[in-house]
Structure formats: structure tokens, C-alpha cells
C-alpha positions as CSV (number, residue, x, y, z in Angstrom):
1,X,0.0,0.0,0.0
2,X,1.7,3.6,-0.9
3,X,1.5,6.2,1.4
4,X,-0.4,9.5,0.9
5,X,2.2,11.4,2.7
6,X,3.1,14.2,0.3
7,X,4.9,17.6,0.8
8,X,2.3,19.6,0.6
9,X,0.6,17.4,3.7
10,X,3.3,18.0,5.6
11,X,3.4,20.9,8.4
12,X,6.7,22.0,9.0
13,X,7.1,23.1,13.3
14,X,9.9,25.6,12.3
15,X,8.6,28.7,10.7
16,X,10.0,31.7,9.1
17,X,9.3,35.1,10.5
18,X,7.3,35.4,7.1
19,X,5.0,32.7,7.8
20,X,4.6,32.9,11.5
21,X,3.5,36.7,11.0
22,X,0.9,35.5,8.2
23,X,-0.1,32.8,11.3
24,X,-0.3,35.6,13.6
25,X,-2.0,38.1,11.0
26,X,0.5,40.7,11.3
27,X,3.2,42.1,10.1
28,X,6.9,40.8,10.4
29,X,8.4,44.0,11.4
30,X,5.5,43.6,14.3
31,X,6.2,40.1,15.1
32,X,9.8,40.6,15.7
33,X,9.3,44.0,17.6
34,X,6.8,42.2,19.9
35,X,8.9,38.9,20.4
36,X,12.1,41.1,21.5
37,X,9.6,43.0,23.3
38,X,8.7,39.2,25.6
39,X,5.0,40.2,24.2
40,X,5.0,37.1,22.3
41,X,7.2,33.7,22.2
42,X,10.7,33.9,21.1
43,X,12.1,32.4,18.1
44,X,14.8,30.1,18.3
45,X,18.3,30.3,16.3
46,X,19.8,27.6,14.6
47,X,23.7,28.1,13.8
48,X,23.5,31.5,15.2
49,X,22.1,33.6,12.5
50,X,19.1,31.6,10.7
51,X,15.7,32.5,13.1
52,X,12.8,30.3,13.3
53,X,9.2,30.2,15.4
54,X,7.7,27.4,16.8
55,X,4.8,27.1,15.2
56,X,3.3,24.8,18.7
57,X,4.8,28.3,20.7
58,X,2.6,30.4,18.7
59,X,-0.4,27.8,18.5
60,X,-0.8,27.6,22.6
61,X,0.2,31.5,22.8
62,X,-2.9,32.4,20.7
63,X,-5.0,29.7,22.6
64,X,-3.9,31.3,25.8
65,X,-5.0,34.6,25.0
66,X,-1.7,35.7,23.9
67,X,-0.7,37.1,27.1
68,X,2.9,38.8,27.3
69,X,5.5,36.8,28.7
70,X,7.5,37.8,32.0
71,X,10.2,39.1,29.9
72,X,8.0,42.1,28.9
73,X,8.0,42.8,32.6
74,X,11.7,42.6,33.0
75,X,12.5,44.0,30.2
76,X,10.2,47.4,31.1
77,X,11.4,47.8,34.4
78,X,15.3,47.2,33.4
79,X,14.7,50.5,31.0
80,X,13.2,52.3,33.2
81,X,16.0,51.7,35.7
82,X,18.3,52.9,32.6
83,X,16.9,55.9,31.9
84,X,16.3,57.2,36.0
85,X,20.1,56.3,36.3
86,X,21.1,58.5,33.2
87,X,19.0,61.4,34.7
88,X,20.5,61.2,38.4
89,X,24.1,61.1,36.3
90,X,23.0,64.3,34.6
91,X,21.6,65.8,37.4
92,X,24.7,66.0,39.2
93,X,25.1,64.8,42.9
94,X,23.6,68.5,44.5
95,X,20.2,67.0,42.8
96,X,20.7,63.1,44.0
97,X,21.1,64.5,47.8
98,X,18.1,66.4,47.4
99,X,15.9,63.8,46.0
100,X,17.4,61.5,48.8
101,X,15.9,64.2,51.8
102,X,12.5,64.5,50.1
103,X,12.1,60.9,50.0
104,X,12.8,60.7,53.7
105,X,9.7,62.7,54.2
């Protein structure tokens, strides 16, 4: 008996950002910006330059409600941490002293 196993019944689990965006209905620029972002799953990396989604990642994200993952959250308060430190540096350390008494209060 042959098999009815062709390549066009075959779904591949690694995706390209192309087809994981048309998956996702958006855009690629979007899919990547939101995947570095931790608002959706990450893609994976194979011999360090050539990036791929898994397509079961993206399946159960969407099921779940795509909810952002915990890096979103570390990511957000990491910058934030960035940008106070770079306006204490400008401020000078007069400012810093003063923002330290205030706080006290």
C-alpha cells in the first residue's frame, strides 16, 4: 500500500518570520518587535544567524489569549532603571542629595 504522505501534507514546526507573522496576522516588522519585546514567544536560532518560530509556541500563545510573557516585565522595568540612572548622572550629585531628603519625608 503507498503512502499519501506528500509535501504539501506535511506541516513544517519551524517557521520563518514570514510565515509565522501571516499565522499571527500581522506584520513581520511587528512580530519581531513584539517577540524582543517578551509580548510574544521567542524564536529560536539555529547556527547563530538563521531565526525560526515554533509554530506549537505560537499555536498555545494564541490559545492562551496571547498574554505577554515575563520578559516584557523585566525587560520594562530594566529600561526604566536605565533611563532614571542616566537622569541622576545628569543631574549632578547636589540633585541626588536632594531627592534623597525629600524621599525621607
Amino acid at each position: 500500500m503507498a503512502s499519501n504522505t506528500t509535501l504539501e501534507n506535511i506541516v513544517p514546526e519551524l517557521l520563518t518570520t514570514a510565515e509565522a507573522a501571516r499565522l499571527l496576522s500581522m506584520g513581520e516588522r511587528t512580530l519581531w518587535r513584539h517577540s524582543r519585546s517578551g509580548a510574544a514567544p521567542a524564536p529560536v536560532k539555529i547556527g547563530g544567524t538563521l531565526v525560526r518560530y515554533r509554530r506549537s509556541e505560537l499555536l498555545d500563545w494564541i490559545e492562551a489569549g496571547c498574554p505577554p510573557t515575563i520578559l516584557i516585565s523585566i525587560n520594562t522595568v530594566r529600561k526604566q532603571c536605565i533611563h532614571l540612572q542616566k537622569l541622576l548622572d545628569r543631574a549632578g550629585p547636589k540633585t541626588r542629595r536632594n531627592r534623597s531628603t525629600l524621599a525621607k519625608n
